[in-house]
N, CA, C and O atoms as a Tinker XYZ file with bonds, in Angstrom:
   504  protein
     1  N      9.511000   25.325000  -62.506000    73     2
     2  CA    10.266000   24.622000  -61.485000    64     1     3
     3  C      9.518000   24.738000  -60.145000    63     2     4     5
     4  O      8.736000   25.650000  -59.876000    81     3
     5  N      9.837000   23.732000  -59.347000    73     3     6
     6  CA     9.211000   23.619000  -58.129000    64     5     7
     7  C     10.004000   23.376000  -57.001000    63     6     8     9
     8  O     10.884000   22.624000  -57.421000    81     7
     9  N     10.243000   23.626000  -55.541000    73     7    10
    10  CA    10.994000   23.512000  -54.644000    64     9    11
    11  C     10.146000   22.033000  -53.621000    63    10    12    13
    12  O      9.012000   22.100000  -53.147000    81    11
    13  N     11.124000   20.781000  -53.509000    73    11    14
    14  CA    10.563000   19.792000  -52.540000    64    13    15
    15  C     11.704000   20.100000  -51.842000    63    14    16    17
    16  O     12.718000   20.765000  -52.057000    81    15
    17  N     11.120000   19.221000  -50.661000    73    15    18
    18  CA    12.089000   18.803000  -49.590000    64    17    19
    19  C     12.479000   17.222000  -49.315000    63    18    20    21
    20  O     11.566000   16.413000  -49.479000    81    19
    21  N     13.593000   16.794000  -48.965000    73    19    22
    22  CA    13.673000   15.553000  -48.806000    64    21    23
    23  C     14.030000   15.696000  -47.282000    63    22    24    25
    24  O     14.960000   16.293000  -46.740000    81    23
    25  N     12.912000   14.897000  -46.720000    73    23    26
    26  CA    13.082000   14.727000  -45.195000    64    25    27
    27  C     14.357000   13.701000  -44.642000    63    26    28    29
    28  O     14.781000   12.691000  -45.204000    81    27
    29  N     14.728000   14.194000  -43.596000    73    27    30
    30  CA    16.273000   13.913000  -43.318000    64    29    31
    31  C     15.711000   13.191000  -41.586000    63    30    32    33
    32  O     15.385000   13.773000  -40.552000    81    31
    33  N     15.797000   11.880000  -41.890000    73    31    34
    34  CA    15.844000   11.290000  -40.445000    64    33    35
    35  C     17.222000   11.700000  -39.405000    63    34    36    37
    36  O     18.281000   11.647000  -40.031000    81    35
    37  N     17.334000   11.996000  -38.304000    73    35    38
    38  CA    15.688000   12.389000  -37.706000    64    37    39
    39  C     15.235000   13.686000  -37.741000    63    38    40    41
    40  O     14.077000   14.103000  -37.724000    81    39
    41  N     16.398000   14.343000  -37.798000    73    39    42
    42  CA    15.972000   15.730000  -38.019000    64    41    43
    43  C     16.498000   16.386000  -39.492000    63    42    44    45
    44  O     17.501000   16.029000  -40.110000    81    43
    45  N     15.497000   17.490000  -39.897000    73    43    46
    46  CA    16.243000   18.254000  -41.014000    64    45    47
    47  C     15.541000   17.816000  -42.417000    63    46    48    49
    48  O     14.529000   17.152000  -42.641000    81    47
    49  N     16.428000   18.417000  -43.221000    73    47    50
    50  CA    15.651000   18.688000  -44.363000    64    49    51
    51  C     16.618000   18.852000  -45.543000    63    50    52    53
    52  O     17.706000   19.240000  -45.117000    81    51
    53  N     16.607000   18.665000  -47.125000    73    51    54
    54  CA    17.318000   19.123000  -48.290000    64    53    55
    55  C     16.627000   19.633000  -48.804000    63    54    56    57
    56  O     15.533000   19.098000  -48.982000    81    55
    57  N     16.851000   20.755000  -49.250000    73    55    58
    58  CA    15.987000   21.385000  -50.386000    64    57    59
    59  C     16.337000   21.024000  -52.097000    63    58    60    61
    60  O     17.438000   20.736000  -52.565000    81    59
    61  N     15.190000   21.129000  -52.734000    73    59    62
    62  CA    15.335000   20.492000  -54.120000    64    61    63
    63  C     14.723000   21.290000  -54.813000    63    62    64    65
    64  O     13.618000   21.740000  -54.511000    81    63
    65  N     15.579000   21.672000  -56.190000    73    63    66
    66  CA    14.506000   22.412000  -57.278000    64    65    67
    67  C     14.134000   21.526000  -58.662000    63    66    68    69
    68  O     14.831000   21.196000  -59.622000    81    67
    69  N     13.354000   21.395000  -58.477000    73    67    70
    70  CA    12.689000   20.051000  -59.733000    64    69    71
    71  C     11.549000   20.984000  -61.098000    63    70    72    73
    72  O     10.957000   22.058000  -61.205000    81    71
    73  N     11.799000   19.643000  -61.961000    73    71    74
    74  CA    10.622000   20.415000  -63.044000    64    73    75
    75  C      9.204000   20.190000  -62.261000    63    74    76    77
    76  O      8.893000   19.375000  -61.393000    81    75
    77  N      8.687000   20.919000  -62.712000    73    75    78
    78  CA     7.249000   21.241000  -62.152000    64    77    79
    79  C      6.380000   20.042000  -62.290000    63    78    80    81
    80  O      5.471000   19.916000  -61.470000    81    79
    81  N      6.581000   18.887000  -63.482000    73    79    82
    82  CA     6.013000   17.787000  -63.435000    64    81    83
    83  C      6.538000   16.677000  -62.209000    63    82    84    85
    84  O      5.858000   15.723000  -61.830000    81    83
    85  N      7.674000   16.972000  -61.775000    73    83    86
    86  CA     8.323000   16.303000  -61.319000    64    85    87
    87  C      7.693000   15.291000  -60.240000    63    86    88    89
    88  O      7.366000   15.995000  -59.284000    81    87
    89  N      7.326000   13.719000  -59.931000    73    87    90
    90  CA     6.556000   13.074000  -59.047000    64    89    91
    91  C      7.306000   14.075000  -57.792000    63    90    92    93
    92  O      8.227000   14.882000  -57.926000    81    91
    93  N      6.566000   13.704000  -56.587000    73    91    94
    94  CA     6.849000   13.969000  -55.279000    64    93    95
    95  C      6.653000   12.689000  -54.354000    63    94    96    97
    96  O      5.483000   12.433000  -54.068000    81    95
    97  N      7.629000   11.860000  -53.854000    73    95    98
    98  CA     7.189000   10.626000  -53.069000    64    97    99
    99  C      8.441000   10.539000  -52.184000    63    98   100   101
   100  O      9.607000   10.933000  -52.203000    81    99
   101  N      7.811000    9.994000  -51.584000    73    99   102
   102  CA     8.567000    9.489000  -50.237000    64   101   103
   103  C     10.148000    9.626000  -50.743000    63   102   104   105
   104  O     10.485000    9.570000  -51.926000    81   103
   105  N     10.963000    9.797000  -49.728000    73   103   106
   106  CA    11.311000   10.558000  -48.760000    64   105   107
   107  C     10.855000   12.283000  -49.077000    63   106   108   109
   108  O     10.966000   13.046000  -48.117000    81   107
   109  N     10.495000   12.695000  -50.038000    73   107   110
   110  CA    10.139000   14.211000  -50.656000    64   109   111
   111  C      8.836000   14.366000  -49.940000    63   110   112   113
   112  O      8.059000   13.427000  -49.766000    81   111
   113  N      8.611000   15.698000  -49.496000    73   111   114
   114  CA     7.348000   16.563000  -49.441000    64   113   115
   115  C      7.507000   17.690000  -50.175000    63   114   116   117
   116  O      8.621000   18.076000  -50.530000    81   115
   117  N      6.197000   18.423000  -50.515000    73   115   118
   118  CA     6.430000   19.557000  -51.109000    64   117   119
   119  C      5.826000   20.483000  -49.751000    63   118   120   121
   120  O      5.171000   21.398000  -50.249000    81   119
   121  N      5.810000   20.546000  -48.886000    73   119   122
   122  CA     5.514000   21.531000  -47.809000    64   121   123
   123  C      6.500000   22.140000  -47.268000    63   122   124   125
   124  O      7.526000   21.514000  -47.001000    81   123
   125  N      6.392000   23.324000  -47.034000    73   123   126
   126  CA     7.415000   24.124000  -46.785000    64   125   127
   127  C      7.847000   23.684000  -45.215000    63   126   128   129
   128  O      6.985000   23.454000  -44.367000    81   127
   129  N      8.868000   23.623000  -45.020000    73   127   130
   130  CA     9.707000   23.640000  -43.752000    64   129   131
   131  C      9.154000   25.048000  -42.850000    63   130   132   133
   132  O      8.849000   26.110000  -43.393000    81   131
   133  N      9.109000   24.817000  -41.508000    73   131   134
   134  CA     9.343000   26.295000  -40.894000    64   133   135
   135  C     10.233000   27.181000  -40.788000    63   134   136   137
   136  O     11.343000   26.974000  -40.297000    81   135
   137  N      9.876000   28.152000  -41.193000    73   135   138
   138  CA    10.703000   29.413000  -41.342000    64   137   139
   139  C     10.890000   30.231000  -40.255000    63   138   140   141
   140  O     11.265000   31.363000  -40.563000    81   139
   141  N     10.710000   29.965000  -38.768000    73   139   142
   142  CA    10.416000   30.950000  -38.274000    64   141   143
   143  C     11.370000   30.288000  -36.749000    63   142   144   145
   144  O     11.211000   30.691000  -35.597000    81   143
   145  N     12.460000   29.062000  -37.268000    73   143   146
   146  CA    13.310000   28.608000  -36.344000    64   145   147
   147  C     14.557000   29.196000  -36.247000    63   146   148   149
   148  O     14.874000   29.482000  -37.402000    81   147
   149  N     15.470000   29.544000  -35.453000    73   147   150
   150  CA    16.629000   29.714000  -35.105000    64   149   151
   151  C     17.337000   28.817000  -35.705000    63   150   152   153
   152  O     17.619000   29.441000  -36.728000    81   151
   153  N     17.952000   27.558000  -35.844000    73   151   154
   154  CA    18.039000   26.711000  -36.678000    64   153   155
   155  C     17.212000   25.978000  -37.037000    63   154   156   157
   156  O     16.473000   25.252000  -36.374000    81   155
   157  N     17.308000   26.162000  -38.361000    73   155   158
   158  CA    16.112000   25.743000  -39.360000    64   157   159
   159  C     16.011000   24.307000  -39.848000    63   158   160   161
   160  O     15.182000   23.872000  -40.647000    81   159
   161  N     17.154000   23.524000  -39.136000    73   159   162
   162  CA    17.456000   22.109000  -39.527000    64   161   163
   163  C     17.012000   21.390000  -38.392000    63   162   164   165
   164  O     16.898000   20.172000  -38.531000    81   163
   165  N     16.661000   22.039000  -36.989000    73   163   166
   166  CA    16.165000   21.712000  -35.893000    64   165   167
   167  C     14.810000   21.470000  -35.763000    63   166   168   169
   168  O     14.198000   21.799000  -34.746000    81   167
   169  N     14.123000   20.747000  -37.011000    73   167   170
   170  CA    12.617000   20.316000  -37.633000    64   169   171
   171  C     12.486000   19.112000  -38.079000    63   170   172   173
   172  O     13.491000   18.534000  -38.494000    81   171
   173  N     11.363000   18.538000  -38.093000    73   171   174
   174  CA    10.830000   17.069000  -38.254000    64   173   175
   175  C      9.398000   17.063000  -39.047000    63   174   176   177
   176  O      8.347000   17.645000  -38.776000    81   175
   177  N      9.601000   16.553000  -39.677000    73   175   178
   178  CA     8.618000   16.232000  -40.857000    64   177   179
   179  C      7.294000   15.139000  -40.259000    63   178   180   181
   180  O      7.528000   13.934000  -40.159000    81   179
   181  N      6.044000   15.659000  -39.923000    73   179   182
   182  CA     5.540000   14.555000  -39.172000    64   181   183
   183  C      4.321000   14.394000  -39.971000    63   182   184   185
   184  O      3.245000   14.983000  -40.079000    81   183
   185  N      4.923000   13.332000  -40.509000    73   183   186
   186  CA     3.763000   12.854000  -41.837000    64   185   187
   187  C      2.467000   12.115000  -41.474000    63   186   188   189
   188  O      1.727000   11.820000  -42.412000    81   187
   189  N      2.041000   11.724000  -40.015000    73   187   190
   190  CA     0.623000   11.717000  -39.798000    64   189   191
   191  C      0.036000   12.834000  -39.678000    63   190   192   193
   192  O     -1.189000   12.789000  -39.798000    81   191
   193  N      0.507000   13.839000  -39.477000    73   191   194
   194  CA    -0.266000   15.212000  -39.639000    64   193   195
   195  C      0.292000   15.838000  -40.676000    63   194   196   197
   196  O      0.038000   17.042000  -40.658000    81   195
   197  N      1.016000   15.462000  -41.660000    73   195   198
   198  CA     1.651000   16.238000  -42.579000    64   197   199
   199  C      2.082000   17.446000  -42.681000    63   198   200   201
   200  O      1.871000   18.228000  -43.607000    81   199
   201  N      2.877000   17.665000  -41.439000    73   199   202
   202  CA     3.466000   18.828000  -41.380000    64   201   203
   203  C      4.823000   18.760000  -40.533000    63   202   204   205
   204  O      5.232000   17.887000  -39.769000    81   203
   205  N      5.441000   20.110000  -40.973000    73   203   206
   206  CA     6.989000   19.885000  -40.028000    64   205   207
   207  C      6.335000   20.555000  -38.787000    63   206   208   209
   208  O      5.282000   21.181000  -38.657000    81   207
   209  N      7.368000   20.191000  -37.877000    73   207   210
   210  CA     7.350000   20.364000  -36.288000    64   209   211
   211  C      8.565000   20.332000  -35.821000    63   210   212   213
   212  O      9.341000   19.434000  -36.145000    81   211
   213  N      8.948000   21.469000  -34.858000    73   211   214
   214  CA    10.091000   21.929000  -34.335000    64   213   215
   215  C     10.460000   20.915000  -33.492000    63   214   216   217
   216  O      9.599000   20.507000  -32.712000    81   215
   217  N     12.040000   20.192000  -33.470000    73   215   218
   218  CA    12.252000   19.494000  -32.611000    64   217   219
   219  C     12.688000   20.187000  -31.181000    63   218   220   221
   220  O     13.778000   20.703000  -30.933000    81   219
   221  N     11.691000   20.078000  -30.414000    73   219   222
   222  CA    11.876000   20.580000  -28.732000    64   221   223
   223  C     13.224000   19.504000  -28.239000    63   222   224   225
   224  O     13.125000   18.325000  -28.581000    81   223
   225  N     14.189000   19.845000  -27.614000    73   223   226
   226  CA    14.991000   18.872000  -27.431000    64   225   227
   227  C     15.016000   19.227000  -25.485000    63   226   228   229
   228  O     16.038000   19.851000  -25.201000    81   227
   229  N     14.455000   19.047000  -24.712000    73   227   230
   230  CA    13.870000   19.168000  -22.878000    64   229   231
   231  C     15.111000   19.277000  -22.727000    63   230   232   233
   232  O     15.943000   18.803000  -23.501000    81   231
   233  N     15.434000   20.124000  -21.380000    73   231   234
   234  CA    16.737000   20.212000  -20.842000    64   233   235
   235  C     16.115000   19.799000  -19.065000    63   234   236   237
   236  O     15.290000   20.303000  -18.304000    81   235
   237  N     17.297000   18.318000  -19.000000    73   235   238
   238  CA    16.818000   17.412000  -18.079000    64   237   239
   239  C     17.403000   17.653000  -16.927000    63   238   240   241
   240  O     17.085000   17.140000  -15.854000    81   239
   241  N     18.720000   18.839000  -17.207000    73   239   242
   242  CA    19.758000   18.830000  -16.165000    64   241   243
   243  C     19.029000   19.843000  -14.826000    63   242   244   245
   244  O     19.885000   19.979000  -13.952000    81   243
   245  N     18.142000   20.329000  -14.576000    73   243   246
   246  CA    17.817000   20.875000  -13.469000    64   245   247
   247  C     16.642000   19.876000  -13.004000    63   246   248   249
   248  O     16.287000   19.967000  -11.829000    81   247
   249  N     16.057000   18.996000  -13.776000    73   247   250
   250  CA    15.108000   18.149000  -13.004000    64   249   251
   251  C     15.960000   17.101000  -12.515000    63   250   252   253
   252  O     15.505000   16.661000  -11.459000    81   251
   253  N     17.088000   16.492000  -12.894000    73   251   254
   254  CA    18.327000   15.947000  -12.831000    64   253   255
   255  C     18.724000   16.110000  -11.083000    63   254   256   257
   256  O     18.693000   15.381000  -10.091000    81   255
   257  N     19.096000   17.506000  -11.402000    73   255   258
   258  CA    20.182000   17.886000  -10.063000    64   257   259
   259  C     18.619000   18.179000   -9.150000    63   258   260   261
   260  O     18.797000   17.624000   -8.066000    81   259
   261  N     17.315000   18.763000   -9.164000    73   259   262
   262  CA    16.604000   18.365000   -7.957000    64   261   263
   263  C     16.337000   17.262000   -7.783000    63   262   264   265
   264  O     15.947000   17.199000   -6.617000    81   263
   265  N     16.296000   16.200000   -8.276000    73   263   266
   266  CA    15.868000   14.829000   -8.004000    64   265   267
   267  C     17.321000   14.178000   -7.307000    63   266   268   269
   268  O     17.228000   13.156000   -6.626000    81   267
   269  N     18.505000   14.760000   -7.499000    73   267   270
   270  CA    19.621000   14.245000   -6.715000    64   269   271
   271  C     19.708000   15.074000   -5.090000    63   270   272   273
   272  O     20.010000   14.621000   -3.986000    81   271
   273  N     19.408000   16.093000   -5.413000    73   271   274
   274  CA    19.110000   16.823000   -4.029000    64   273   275
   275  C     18.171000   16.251000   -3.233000    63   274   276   277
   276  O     18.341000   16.023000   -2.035000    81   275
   277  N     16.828000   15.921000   -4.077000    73   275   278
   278  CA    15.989000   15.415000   -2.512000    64   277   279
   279  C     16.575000   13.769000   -2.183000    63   278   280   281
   280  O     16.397000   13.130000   -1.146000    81   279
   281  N     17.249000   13.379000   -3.308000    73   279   282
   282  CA    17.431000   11.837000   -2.917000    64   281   283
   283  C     18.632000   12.214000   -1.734000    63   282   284   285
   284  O     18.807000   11.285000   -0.945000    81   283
   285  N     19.665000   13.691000   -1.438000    73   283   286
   286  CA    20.243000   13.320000   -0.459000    64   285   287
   287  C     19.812000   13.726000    0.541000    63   286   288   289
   288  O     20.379000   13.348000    1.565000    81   287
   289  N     18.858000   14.485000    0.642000    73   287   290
   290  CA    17.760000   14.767000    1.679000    64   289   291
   291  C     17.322000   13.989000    1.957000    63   290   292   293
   292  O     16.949000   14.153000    3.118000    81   291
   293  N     16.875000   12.380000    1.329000    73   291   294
   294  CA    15.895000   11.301000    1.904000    64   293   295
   295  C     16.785000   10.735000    2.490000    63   294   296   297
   296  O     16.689000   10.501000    3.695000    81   295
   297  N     18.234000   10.264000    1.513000    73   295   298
   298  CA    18.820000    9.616000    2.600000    64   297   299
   299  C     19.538000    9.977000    3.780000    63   298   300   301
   300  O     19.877000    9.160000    4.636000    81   299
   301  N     19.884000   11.815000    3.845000    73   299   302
   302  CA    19.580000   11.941000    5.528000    64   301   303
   303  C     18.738000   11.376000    6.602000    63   302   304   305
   304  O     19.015000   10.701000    7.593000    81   303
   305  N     17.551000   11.876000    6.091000    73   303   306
   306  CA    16.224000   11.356000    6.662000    64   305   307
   307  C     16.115000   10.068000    7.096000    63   306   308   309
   308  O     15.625000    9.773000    8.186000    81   307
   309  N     16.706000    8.986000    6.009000    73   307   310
   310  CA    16.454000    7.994000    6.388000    64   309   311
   311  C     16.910000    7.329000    7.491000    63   310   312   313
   312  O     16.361000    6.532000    8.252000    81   311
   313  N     18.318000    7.925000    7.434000    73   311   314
   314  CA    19.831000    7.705000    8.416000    64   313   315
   315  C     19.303000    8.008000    9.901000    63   314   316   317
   316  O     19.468000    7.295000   10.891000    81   315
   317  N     18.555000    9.369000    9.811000    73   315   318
   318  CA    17.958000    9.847000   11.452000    64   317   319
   319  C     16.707000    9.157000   12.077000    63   318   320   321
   320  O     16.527000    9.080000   13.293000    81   319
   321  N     15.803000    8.629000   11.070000    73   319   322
   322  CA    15.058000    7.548000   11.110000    64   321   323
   323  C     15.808000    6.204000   11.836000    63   322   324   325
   324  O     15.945000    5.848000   13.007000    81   323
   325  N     16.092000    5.820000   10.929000    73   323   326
   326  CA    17.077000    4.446000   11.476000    64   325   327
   327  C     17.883000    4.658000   12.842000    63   326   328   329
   328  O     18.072000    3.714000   13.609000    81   327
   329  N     18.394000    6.084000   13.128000    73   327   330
   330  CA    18.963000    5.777000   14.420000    64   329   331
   331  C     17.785000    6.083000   15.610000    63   330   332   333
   332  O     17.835000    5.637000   16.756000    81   331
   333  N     16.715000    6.951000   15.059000    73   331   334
   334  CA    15.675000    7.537000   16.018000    64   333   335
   335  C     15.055000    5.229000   16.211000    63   334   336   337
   336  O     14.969000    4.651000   17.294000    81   335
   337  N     14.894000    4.841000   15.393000    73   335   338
   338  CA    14.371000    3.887000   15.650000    64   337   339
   339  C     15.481000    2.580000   16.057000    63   338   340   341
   340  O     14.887000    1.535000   16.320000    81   339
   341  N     16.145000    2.547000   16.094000    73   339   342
   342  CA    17.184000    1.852000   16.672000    64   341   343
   343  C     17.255000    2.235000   18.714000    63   342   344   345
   344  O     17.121000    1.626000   19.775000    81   343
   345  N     17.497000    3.374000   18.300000    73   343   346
   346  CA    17.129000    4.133000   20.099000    64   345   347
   347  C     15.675000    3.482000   20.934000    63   346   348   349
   348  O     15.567000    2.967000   22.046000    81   347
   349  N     14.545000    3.797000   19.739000    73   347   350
   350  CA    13.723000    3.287000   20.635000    64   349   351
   351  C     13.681000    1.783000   21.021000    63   350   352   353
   352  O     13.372000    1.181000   22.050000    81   351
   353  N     14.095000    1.432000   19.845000    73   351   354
   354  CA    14.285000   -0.385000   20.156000    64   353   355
   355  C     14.075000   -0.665000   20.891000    63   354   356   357
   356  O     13.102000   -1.210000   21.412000    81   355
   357  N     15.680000   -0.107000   21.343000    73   355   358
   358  CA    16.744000    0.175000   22.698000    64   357   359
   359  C     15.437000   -0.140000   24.037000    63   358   360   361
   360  O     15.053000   -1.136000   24.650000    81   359
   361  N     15.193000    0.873000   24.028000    73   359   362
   362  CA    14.169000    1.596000   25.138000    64   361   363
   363  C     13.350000    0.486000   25.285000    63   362   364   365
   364  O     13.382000   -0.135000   26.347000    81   363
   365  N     12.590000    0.129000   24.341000    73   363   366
   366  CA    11.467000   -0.336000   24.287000    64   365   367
   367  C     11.896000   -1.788000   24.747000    63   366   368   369
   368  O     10.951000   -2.417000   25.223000    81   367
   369  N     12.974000   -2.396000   24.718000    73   367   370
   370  CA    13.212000   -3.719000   25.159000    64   369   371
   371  C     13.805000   -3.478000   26.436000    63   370   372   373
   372  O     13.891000   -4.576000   26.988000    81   371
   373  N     14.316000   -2.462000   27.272000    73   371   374
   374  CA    14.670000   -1.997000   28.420000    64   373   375
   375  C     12.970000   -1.915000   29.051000    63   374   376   377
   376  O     12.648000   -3.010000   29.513000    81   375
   377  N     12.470000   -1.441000   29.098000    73   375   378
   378  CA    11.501000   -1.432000   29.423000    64   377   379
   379  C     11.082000   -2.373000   29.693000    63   378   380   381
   380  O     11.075000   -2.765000   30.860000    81   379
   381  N     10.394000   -3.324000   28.299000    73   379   382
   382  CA    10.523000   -4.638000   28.292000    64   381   383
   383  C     10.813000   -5.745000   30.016000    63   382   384   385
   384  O     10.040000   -6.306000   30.792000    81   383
   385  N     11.815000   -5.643000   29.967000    73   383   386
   386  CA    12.467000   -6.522000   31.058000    64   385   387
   387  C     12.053000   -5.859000   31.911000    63   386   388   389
   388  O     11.295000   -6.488000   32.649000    81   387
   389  N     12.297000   -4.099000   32.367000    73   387   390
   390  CA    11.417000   -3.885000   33.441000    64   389   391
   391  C     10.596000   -3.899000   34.062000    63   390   392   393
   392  O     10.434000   -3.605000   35.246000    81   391
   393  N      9.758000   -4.374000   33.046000    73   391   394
   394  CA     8.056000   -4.579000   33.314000    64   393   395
   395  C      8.472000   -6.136000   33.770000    63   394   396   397
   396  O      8.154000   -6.416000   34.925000    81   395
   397  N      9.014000   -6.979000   33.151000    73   395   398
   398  CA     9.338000   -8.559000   33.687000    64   397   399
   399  C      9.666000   -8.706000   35.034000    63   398   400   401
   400  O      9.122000   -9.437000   35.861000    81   399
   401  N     10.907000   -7.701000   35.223000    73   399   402
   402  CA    11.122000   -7.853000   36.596000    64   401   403
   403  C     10.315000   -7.507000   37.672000    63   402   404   405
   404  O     10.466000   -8.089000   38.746000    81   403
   405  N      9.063000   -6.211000   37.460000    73   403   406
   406  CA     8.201000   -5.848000   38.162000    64   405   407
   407  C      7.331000   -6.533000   38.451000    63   406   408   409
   408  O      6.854000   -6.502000   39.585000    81   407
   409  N      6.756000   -7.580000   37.219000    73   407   410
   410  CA     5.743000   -8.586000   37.425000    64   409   411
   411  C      6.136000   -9.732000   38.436000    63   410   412   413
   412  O      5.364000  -10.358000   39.163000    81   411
   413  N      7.433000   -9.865000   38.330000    73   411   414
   414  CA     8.432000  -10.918000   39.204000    64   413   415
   415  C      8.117000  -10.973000   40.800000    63   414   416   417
   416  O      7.802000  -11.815000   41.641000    81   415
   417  N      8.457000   -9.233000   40.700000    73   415   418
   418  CA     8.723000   -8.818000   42.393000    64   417   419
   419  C      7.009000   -8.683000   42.657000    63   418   420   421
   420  O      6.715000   -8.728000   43.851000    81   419
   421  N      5.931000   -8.537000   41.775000    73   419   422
   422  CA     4.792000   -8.429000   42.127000    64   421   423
   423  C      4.393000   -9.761000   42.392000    63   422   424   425
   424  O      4.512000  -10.099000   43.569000    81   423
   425  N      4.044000  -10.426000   41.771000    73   423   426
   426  CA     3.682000  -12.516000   42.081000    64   425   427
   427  C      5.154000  -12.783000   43.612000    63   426   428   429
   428  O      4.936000  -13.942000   43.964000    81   427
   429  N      5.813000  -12.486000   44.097000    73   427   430
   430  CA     6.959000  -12.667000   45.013000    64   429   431
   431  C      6.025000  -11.954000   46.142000    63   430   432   433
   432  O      5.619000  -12.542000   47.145000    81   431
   433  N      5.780000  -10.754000   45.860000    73   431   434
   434  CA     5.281000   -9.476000   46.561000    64   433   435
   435  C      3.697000  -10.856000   47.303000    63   434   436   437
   436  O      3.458000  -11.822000   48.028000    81   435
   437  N      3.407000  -10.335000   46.814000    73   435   438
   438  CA     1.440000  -11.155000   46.745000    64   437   439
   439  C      2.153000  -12.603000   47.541000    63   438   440   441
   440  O      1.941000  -12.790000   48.739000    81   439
   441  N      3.160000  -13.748000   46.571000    73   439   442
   442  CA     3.095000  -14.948000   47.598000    64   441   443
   443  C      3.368000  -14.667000   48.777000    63   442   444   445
   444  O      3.140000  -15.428000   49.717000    81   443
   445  N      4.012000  -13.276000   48.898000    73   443   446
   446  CA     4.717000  -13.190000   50.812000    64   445   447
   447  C      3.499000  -12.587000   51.632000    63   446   448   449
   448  O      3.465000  -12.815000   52.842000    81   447
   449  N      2.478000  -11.815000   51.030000    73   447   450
   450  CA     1.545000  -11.126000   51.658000    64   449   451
   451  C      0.279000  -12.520000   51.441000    63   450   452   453
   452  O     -0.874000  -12.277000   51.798000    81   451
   453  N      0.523000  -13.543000   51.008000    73   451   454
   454  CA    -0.762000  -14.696000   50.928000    64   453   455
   455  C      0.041000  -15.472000   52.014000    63   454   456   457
   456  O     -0.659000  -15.941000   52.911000    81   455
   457  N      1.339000  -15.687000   52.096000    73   455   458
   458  CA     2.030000  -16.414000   53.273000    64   457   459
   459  C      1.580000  -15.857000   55.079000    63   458   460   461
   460  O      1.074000  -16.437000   56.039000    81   459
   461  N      2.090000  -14.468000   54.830000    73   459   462
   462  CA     1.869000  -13.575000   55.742000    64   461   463
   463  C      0.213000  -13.767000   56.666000    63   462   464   465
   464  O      0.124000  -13.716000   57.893000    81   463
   465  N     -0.927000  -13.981000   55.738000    73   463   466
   466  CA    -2.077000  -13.863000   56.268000    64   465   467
   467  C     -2.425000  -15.281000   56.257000    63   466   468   469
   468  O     -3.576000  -15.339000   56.689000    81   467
   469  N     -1.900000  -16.748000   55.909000    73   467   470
   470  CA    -1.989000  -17.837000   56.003000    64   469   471
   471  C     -1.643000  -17.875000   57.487000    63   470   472   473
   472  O     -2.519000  -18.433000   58.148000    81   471
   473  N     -0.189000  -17.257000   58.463000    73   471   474
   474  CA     0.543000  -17.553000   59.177000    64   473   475
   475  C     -0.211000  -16.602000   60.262000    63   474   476   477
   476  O     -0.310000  -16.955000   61.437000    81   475
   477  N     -0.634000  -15.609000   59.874000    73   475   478
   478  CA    -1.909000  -14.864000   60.865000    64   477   479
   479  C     -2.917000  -15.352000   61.098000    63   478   480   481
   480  O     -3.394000  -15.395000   62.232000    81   479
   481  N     -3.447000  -15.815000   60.091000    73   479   482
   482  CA    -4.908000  -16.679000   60.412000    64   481   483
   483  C     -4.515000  -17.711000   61.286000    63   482   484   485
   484  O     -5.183000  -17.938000   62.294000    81   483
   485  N     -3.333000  -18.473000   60.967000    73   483   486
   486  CA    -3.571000  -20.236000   61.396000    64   485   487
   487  C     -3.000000  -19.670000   63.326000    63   486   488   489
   488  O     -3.464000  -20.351000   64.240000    81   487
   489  N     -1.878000  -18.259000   63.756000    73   487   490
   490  CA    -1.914000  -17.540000   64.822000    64   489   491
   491  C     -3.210000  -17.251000   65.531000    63   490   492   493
   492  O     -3.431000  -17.501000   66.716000    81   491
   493  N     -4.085000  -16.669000   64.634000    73   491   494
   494  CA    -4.895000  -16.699000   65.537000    64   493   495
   495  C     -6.125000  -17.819000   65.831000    63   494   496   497
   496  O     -7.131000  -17.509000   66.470000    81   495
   497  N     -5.928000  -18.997000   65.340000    73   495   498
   498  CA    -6.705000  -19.853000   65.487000    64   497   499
   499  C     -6.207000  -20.644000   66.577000    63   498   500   501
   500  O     -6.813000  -21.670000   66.885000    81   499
   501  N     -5.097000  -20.261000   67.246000    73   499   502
   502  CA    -4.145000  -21.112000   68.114000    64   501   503
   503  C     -4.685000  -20.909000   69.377000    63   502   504
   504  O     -4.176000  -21.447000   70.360000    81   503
């Protein structure tokens, strides 16, 4: 007698005791399962390399909860951003006009000081 296994999608395994002639084909291997798992049904049969392999099953919940933490960290960030740049707007179009009005009173400034020395010159030509 001989012991196969019939591979169990996706995970796991049956064990079988057959006559020793017995074919071995698909879904059956005759390779031993690993022995050396905590649960032993927590294995996968990976028939391009013909061998079982422990199913790792990742535990997502702490990459999970940091990836929700910095996302509420960004969108702080983003919030103080948006008002830091909203402020300068602000500023920056205050300014803006100040500089308008300065250029204003400067061309005003200059026509009264080009008036001024028009009205001196043509004085003293009198």
């Amino acid at each position: 007698m001989k012991t196969i296994y019939k591979v169990l999608y996706p995970l796991g395994y049956e064990e079988h005791e057959v006559a020793d002639d017995f074919p071995t084909t698909l879904p059956f291997v005759e390779i031993v399962p690993l022995d050396s798992l905590t649960e032993p049904q927590s294995q996968f049969f990976n028939f391009t390399e013909g061998k079982w392999e422990e199913a790792v099953t990742q535990d997502y919940s702490e990459k999970l909860e940091l990836l929700e933490n910095l996302s509420t960290g960004l969108q702080a960030d983003n919030t103080t951003l948006k008002e830091s740049n909203a402020a300068l707007t602000t500023k920056t179009d205050s300014m803006a006009q100040l500089n308008a009005k300065l250029m204003l009173n400067d061309v005003a400034i200059n026509k009264e000081i080009e008036s001024i020395k028009t009205q001196i010159g043509g004085a003293a030509n009198v």
